[in-house]
Legacy VTK file of the C-alpha trace (Angstrom):
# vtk DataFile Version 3.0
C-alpha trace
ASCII
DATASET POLYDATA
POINTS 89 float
-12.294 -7.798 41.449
-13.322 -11.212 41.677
-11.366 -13.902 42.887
-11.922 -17.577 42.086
-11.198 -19.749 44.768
-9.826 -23.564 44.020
-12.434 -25.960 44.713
-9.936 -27.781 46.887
-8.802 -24.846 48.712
-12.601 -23.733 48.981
-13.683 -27.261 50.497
-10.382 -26.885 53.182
-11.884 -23.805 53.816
-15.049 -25.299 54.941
-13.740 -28.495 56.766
-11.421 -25.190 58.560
-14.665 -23.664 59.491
-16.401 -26.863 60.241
-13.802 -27.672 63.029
-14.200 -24.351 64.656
-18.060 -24.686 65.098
-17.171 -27.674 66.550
-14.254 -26.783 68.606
-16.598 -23.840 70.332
-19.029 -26.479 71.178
-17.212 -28.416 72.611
-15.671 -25.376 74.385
-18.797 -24.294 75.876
-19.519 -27.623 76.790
-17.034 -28.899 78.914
-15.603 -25.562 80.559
-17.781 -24.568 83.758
-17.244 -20.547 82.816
-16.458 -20.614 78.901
-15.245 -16.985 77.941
-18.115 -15.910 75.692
-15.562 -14.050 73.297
-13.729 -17.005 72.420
-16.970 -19.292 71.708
-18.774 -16.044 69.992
-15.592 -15.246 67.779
-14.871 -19.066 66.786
-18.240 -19.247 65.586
-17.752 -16.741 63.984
-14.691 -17.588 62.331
-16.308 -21.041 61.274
-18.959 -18.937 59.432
-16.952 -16.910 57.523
-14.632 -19.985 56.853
-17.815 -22.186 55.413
-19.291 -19.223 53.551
-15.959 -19.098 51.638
-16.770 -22.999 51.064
-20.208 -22.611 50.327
-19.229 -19.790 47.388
-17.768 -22.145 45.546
-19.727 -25.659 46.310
-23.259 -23.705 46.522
-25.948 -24.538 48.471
-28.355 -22.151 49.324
-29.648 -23.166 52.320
-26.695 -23.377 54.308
-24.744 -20.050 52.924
-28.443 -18.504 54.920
-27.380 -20.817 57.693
-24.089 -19.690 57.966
-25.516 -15.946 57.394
-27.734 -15.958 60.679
-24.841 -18.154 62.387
-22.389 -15.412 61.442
-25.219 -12.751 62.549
-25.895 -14.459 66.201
-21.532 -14.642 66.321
-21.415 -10.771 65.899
-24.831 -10.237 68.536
-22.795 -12.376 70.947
-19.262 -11.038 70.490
-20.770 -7.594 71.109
-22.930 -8.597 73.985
-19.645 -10.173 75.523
-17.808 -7.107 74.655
-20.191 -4.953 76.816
-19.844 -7.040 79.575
-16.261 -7.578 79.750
-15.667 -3.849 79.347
-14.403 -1.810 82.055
-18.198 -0.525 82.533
-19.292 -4.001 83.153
-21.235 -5.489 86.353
LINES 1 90
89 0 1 2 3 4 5 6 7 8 9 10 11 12 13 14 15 16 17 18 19 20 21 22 23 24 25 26 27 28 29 30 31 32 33 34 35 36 37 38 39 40 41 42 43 44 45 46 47 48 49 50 51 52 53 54 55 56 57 58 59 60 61 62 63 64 65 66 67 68 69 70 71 72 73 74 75 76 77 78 79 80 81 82 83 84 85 86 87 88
């Protein structure tokens, strides 16, 4: 079942997801030991939050962007997760 999303709600979506990318940034940024999981899974989050934008108002390019940004999220979030695990160094 398909769903069609509002263009309004679609485009608060992606101002939503904008903010998170750059809320981790500016996490990562100005803490001296950021907690990877937070940064990794706000990215993540502002991926999946401007690929629900970018459904509706398409542009190719940056639904690939947000693809390999969503991608690098997951690779961090589970190279975090192995390292905050209770097998960890």
């Amino acid at each position: 079942m398909i769903v069609a999303i509002p263009p309004l709600a679609a485009n608060i979506a992606g101002f939503a997801g904008m903010a998170c990318i750059i809320g981790a940034y500016a996490y990562i940024t100005g803490h001296k030991a950021p907690n990877p999981l937070i940064q990794h899974g706000v990215n993540l989050a502002g991926a999946a939050l401007l690929t629900v934008s970018l459904l509706v108002n398409t542009n190719p390019a940056s639904l690939v962007l947000e693809g390999f940004w969503a991608a690098i999220a997951i690779w961090g979030l589970i190279k975090a997760a192995r390292n905050t695990g209770p097998n960890s160094r």
